[in-house]
C-alpha positions, 0 to 999 in steps of 0.5 A: 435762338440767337440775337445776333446775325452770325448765323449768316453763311455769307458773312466773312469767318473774321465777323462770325461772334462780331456783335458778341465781342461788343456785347463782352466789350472784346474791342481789342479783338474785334479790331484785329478781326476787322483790320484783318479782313478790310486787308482783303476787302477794303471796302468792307462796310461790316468791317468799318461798321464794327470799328466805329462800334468799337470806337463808339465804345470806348469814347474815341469819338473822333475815330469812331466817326472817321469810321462811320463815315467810312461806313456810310461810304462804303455802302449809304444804306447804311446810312440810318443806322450811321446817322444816329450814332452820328447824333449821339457823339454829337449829343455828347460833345455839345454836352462835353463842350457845356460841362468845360465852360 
């Protein structure tokens, strides 16, 4: 059984393994993947998700947060899930921000 969702006949061929190259820190690919397909489908709201991942990850939280915003645009239902990782950076930069003073 897996625990990722790229058993989903629906989902763009560039995001089938998506959740799998987070896991193995692949962020470089997965980039590649998703830019490719907002090229088609701009408004993509996988293809923002997993760039905010990505960036969430390597601890680029400015542009992980342009991008979940992006996400939460593209279609607000994902809006809690986009929320938490919201809170998180937030947590961090308050705590960032405490360290420097």
């Amino acid at each position: 059984m897996s625990w990722f969702r790229d058993d989903a006949s629906d989902r763009p061929p560039e995001l089938i393994g998506a959740d799998l190259l987070i896991e193995q820190a692949r962020y470089e690919q997965l980039f590649k993947k998703c830019h490719r397909l907002l090229k088609r489908r701009p408004n993509n709201v996988e293809a923002h998700w997993y760039i905010a991942l990505c960036y969430y990850h390597k601890s680029r939280y400015d542009k992980a947060r342009e991008y979940f915003l992006k996400t939460k645009k593209a279609n607000p239902h994902w809006a809690e899930g986009v929320d938490v990782y919201l809170g998180y950076m937030d947590k961090l930069e308050e705590a960032d921000v405490a360290v420097q003073h």
